[in-house]
C-alpha positions in Angstrom: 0.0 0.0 0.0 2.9 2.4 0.8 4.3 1.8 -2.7 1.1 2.8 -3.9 0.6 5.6 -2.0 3.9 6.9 -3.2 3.2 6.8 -6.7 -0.2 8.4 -6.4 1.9 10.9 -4.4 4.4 11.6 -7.2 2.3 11.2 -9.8 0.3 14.5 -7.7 3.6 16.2 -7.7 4.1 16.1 -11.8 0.4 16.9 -12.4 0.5 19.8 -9.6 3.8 20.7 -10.1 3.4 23.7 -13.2 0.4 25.2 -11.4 1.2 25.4 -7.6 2.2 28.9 -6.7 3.7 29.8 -3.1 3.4 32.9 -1.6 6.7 34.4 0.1 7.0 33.3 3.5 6.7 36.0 6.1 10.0 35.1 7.1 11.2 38.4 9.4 7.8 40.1 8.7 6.6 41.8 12.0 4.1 44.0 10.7 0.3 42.7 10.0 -0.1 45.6 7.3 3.1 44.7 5.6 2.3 41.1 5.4 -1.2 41.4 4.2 -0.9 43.9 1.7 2.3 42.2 -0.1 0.8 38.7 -0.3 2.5 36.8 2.0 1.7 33.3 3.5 -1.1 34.7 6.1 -2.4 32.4 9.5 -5.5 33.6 10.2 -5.9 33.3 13.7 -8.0 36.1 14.1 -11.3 34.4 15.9 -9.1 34.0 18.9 -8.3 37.7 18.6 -11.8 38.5 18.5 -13.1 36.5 21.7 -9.9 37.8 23.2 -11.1 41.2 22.8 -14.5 40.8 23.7 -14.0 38.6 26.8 -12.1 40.9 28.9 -10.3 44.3 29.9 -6.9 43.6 31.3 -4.3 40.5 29.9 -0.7 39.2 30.2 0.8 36.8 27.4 4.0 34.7 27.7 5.4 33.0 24.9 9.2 32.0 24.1 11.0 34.2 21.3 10.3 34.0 18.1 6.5 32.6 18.2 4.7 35.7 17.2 4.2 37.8 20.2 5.1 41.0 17.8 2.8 40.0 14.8 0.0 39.1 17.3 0.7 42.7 18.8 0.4 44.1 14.9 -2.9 42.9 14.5 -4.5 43.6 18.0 -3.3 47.5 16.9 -4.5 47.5 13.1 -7.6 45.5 14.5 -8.3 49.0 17.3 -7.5 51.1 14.8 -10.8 50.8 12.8 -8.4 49.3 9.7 -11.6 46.9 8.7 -10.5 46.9 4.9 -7.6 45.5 5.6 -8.7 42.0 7.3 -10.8 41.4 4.1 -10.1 38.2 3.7 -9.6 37.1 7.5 -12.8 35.8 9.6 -12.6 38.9 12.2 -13.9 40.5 8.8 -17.3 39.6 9.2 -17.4 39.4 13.1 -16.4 41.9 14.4 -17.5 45.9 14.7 -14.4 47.5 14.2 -13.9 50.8 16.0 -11.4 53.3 16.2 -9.3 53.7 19.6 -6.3 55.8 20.2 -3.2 53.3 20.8 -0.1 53.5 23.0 2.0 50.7 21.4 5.7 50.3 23.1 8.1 47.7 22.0 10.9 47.6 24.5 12.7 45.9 21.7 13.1 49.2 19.8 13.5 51.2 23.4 17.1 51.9 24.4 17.5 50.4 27.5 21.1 49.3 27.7 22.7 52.3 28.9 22.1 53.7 32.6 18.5 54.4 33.9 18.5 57.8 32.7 18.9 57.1 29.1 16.3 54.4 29.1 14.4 57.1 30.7 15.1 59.1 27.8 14.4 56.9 25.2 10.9 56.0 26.6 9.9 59.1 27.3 10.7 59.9 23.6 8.4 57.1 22.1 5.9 58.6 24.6 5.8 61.8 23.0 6.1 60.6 19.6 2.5 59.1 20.0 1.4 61.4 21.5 2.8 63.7 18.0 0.4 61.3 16.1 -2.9 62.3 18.2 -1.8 65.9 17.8 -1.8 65.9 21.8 0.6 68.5 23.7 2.9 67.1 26.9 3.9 69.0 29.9 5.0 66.2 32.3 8.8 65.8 32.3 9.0 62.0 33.7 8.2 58.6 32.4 5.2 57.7 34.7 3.8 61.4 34.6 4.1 61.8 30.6 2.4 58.5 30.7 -0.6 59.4 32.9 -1.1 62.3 30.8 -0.9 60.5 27.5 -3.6 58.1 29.0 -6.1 60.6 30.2 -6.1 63.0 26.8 -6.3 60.1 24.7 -8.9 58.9 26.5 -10.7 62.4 25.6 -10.5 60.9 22.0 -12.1 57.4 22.7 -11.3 54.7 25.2 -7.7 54.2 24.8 -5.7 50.6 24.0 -2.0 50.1 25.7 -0.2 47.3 23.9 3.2 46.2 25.7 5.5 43.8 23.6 8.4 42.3 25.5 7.7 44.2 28.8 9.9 42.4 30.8 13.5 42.6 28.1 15.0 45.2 30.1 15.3 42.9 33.0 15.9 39.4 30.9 18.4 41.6 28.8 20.8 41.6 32.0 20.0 38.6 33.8 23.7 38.1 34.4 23.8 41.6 36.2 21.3 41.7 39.2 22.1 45.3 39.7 21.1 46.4 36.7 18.2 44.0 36.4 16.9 45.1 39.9 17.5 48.8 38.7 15.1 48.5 35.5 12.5 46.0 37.1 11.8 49.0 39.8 11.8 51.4 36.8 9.2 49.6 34.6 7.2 48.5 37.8 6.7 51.8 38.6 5.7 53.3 35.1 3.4 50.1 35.2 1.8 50.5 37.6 0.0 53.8 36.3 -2.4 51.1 34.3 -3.9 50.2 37.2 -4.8 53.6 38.5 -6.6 54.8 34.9 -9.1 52.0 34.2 -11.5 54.5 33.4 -9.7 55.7 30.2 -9.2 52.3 28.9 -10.8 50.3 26.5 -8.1 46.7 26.8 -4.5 46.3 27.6 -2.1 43.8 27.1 1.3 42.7 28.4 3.3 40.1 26.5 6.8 38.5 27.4 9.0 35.7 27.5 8.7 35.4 31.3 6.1 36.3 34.3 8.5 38.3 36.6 7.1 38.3 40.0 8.1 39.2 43.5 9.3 42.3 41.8 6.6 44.4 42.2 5.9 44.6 38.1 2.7 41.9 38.7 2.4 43.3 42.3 1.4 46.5 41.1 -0.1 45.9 38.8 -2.4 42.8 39.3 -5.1 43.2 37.8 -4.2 41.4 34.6 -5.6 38.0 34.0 -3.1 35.8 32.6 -3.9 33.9 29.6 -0.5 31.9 29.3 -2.2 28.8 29.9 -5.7 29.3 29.1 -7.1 26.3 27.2 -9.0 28.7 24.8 -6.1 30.6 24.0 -3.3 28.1 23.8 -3.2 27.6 20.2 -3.4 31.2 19.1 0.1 31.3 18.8 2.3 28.8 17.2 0.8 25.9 14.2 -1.4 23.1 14.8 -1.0 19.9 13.2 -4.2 20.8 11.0 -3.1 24.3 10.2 0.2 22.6 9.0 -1.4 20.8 7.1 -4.0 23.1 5.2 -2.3 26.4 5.2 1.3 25.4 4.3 -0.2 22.5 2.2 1.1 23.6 -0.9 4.5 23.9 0.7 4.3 20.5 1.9 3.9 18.9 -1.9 7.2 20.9 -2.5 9.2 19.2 0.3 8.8 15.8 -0.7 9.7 17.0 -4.5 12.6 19.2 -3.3 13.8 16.4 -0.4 12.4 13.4 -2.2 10.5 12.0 0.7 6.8 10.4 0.8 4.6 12.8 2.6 3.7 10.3 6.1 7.8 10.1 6.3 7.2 14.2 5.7 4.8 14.6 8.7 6.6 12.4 10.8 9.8 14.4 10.7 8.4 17.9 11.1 6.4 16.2 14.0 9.4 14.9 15.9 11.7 18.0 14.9 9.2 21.2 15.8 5.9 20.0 17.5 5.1 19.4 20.9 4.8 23.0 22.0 1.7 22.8 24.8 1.1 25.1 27.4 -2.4 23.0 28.5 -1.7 19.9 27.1 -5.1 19.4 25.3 -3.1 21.4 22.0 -0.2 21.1 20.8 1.8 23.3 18.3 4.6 23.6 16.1 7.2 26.4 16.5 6.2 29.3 13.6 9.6 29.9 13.0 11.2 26.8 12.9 8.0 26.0 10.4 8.9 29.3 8.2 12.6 28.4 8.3 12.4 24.9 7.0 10.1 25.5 4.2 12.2 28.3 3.3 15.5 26.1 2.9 13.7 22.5 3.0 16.1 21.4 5.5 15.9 20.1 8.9 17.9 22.0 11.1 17.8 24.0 14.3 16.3 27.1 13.3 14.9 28.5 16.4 17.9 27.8 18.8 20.1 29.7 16.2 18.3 32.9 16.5 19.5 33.5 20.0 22.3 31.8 22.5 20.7 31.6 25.9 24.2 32.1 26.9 22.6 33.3 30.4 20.1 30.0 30.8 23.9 28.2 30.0 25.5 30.4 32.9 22.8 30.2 35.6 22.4 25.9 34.8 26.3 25.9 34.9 26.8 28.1 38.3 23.8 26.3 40.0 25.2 22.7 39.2 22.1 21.7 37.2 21.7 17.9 36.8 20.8 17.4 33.3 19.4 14.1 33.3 16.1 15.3 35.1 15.2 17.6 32.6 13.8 14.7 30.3 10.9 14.8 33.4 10.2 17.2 35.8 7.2 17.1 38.4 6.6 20.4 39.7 3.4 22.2 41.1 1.3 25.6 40.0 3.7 27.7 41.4 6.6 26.9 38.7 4.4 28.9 36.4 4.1 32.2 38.0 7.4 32.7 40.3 10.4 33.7 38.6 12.4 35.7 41.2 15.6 37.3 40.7 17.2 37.0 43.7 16.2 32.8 43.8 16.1 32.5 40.2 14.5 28.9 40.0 16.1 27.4 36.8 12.9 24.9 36.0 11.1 28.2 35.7 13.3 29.5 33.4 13.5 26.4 30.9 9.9 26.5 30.9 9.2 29.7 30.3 12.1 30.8 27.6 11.1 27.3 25.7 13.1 24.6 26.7 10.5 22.5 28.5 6.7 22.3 28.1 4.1 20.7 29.6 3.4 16.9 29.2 0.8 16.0 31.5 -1.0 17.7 34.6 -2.9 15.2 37.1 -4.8 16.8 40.1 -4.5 15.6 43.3 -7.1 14.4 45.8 -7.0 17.4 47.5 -7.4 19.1 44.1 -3.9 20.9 44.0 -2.6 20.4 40.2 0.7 18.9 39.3 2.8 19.3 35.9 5.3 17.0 34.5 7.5 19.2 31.9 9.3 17.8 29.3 11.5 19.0 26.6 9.1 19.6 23.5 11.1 18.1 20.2 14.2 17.2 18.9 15.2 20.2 17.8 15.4 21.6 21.5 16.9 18.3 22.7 19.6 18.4 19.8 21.4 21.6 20.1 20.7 22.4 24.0 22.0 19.0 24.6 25.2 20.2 22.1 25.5 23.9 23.7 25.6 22.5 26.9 28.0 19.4 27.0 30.3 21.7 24.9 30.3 24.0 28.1 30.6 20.8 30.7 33.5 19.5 28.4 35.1 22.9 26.9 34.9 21.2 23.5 33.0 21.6 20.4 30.5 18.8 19.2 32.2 18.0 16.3 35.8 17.3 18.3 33.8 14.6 20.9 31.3 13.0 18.3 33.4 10.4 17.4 34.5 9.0 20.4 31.2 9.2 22.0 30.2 7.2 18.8 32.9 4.4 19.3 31.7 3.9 23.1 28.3 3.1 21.8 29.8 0.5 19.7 32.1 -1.0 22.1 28.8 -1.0 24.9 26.9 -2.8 21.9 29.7 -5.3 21.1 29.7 -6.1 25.1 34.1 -4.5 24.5 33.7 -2.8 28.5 37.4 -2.4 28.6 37.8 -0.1 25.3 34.9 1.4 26.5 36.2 2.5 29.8 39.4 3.3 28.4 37.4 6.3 25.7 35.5 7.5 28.6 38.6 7.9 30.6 40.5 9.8 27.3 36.4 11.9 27.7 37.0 12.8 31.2 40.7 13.6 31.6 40.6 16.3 28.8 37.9 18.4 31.0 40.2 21.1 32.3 40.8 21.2 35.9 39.0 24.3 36.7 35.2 23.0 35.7 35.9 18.9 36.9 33.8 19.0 39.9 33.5 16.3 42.6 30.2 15.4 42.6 28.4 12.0 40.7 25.6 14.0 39.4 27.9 15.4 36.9 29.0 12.4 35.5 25.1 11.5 35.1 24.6 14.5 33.2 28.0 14.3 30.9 27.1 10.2 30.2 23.6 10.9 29.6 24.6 14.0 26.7 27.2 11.5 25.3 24.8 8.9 24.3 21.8 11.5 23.5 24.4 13.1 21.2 24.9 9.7 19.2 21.2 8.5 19.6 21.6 5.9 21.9 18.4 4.7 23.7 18.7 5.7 27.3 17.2 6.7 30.7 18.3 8.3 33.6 17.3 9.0 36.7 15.3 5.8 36.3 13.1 5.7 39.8 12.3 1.9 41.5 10.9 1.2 45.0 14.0 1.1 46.0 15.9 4.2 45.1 17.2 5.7 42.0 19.5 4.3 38.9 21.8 6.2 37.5 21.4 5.2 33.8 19.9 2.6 32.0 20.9 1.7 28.1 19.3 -0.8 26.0 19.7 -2.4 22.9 18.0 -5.3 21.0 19.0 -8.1 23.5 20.4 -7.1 26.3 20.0 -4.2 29.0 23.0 -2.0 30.9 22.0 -1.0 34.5 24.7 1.5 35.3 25.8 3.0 38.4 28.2 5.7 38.9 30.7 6.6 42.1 33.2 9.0 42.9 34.9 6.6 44.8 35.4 2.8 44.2 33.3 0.8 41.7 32.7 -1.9 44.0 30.3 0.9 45.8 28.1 0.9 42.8 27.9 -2.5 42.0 27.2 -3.5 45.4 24.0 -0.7 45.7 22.7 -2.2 42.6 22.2 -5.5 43.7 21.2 -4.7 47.6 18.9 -2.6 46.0 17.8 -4.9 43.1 17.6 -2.0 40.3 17.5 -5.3 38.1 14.0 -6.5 39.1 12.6 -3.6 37.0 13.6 -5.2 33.7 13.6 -9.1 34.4 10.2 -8.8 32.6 11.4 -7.6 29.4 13.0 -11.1 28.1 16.5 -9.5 27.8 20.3 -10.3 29.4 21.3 -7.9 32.2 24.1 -6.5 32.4 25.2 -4.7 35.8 27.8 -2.0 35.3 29.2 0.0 37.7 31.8 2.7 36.8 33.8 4.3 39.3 37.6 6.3 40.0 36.5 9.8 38.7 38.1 11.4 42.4 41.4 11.0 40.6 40.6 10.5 37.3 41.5 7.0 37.4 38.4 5.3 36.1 37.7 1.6 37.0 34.7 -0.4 36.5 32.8 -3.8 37.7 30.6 -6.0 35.4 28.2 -8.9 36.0 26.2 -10.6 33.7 22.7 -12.1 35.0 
């Protein structure tokens, strides 16, 4: 049937092939009016703009970079600005009674704040008064929060008056790495927030979008009022692609991947599935990244388009200085709270992988005394792939591309049962770490072992759990099944913790040799192991 399918698939492809026509891809494109009026490949998600709208008053968005927080912004303005004409072909066309509404639209992407306070003070206060040059309006207040009020209030003479906020929290993400300054702009912006709050009769909505919810900083103290919709079930599609919006809008693009990459189109699916899906914020819907989507039919290539676009050379430093142990992000079972607190001061680094991308949520179960619980996960392979990559090359001060090999030989050599060459590449792994980052603890040699083998593709867990404690790492392949224990100290440790605690019993079910490893000598770099076969 496959054969089949294939043919009818190419023969599709010849027939199609003189006629389809793509549009440009809106790679880059931040402006609504821009896309629409110049033809671009256009997702109309405006009936969740429209119920948005109409349900409420005051809202806060998070969404990672790059997933169409700006373009959303766009729309919501050319949407209050009574621009009707131009959503002609979009459903909010028909369903919706456009009015006009003055608009304070800041972007603190375009909003110098990387100097000191005063010139950040500066550069708002200038796109301040450049709005209000549009509306004609004349400014007497001198600082931020009073050129604000005033902007509010004689706007609101006009009609009821729209605030849209895009990236409200970069001036403090921007210098993550420097809690002075971060502290020093968070009290700024909370402040000159907070004046929202106290001119509810002038407005008609507001909105807030970031990559993160800052709190215990007095930005959501002040100014709390805003329901967050970051995990709203009815909104947690509106940004990002569906499966079925992959495959009806960016149909036409699809028929040109399997021509340009020579693939049948389930193959197709299946990869763009595995490499940019799994975004969920409710887990009822899942999406695809936009501009991983964009990117790929724009080169028809699978590749790491999103991770490219930014180094979270901070989320690197903070997992680095707060001896994160990698292995535990593949599952992480956390409470409510993980979603709303990211402090400063006690930056929580599950927080932060969640809400900058790197994990998502898998499943939520409730409790019996109703509290909710999350298990995070990372979302695809794309995020897996190069995060894993960026940060072994930081545990191991080596690039990818020096340490693949090896890695790939102690795959072979575990698979061909050769523990002695084995041991002996790990060793030659381990002693090139430079002094100054080899620390003395077994968690890291969890975390390094567990990148080598993702790096190469090798089936493993970590951090397995059993009634009885914890295993360090488990690798299997067709017929047999390594339980692998790590020490500091002597092997003999390991192999004797496995046994008292019978890690083995898990897996005596699944009609495979056992094989009980334990690997230990890393105080003085002088690796040794045990083995026993069951």
């Amino acid at each position: 049937m496959k054969v089949v399918y294939d043919i009818i698939v190419n023969v599709l492809i010849i027939v199609r092939k003189d006629v389809i026509i793509l549009k440009r891809l809106p790679l880059g494109v931040k402006s609504i009016e821009e896309l629409l009026n110049n033809d671009y490949l256009y997702l109309d998600k405006t009936m969740y703009y429209e119920k948005l709208i109409n349900e409420g008053k005051y809202f806060f968005l998070s969404r990672p970079r790059r997933f169409g927080k700006t373009l959303f912004i766009s729309t919501l303005k050319e949407i209050f600005k009574g621009n009707k004409e131009l959503f002609k072909d979009q459903w909010i066309y028909t369903n919706y009674e456009f009015e006009k509404h003055p608009i304070i639209h800041l972007d603190f992407n375009e909003i110098n704040h990387k100097q000191d306070i005063n010139k950040f003070e500066e550069s708002l206060n200038n796109r301040l008064k450049s709005i209000a040059k549009i509306y004609d309006v004349n400014l007497r207040a001198n600082s931020s929060k009073d050129i604000f009020v005033e902007l509010i209030e004689k706007l609101g003479e006009i009609n009821k008056v729209v605030i849209l906020i895009d990236e409200y929290d970069k001036p403090i993400m921007d210098y993550i790495g420097d809690l002075k300054k971060a502290n020093e702009n968070k009290e700024f912006i909370a402040s000159f927030y907070e004046t929202i709050k106290a001119k509810g009769e002038y407005l008609r909505f507001v909105l807030l979008t970031g990559v993160t919810k800052v709190s215990k900083t007095s930005v959501f103290s002040k100014l709390n009022n805003l329901t967050d919709i970051s995990r709203n079930t009815r909104y947690s599609a509106m940004l990002g692609i569906t499966e079925e919006e992959l495959y009806t809008v960016f149909e036409k693009y699809m028929y040109k991947a399997i021509e340009e990459m020579n693939l049948p189109m389930d193959e197709l699916k299946e990869k763009l599935k595995k490499w940019y899906n799994g975004y969920s914020w409710d887990t009822k819907n899942k999406v695809y990244n936009p501009y991983s989507i964009l990117s790929f039919f724009n080169e028809y290539k699978f590749d790491n388009y999103w991770f490219q676009t930014g180094t979270p050379t901070f989320l690197l430093d903070i997992m680095k200085k707060t001896e994160y142990i990698l292995p535990s992000i593949e599952e992480i079972t956390v409470g409510s709270y993980i979603f709303s607190e990211f402090d400063l001061e006690y930056m929580d680094i599950t927080s932060l992988l969640f809400q900058t991308g790197y994990l998502t949520i898998k499943d939520i179960k409730i409790k019996r005394n109703m509290e909710s619980f999350y298990t995070l996960g990372i979302p695809n392979y794309e995020v897996r792939s190069a995060l894993f990559d960026r940060i072994l090359q930081m545990y191991t001060d080596e690039s990818v591309s020096k340490v693949k090999p090896p890695y790939s030989r102690m795959i072979d050599y575990l698979e061909e049962k050769k523990l002695e060459k084995f041991i002996n590449e790990l060793q030659t792994s381990f002693a090139q770490i430079p002094y100054t980052i080899y620390p003395k603890k077994e968690d890291y040699y969890h975390s390094i072992f567990f990148l080598m083998m993702n790096l190469i593709g090798a089936k493993i867990e970590t951090e397995v759990l059993t009634d009885k404690g914890r295993i360090d790492g488990v690798l299997e392949f067709d017929d047999f099944i390594y339980i692998i224990e790590f020490k500091i100290g002597n092997a003999k440790e390991g192999i004797d913790q496995i046994k008292q605690r019978k890690y083995y019993q898990k897996y005596q079910m699944a009609n495979k040799q056992l094989i009980l490893l334990s690997v230990g000598g890393f105080k003085e770099k002088n690796i040794e192991y045990i083995v026993e076969e069951m």
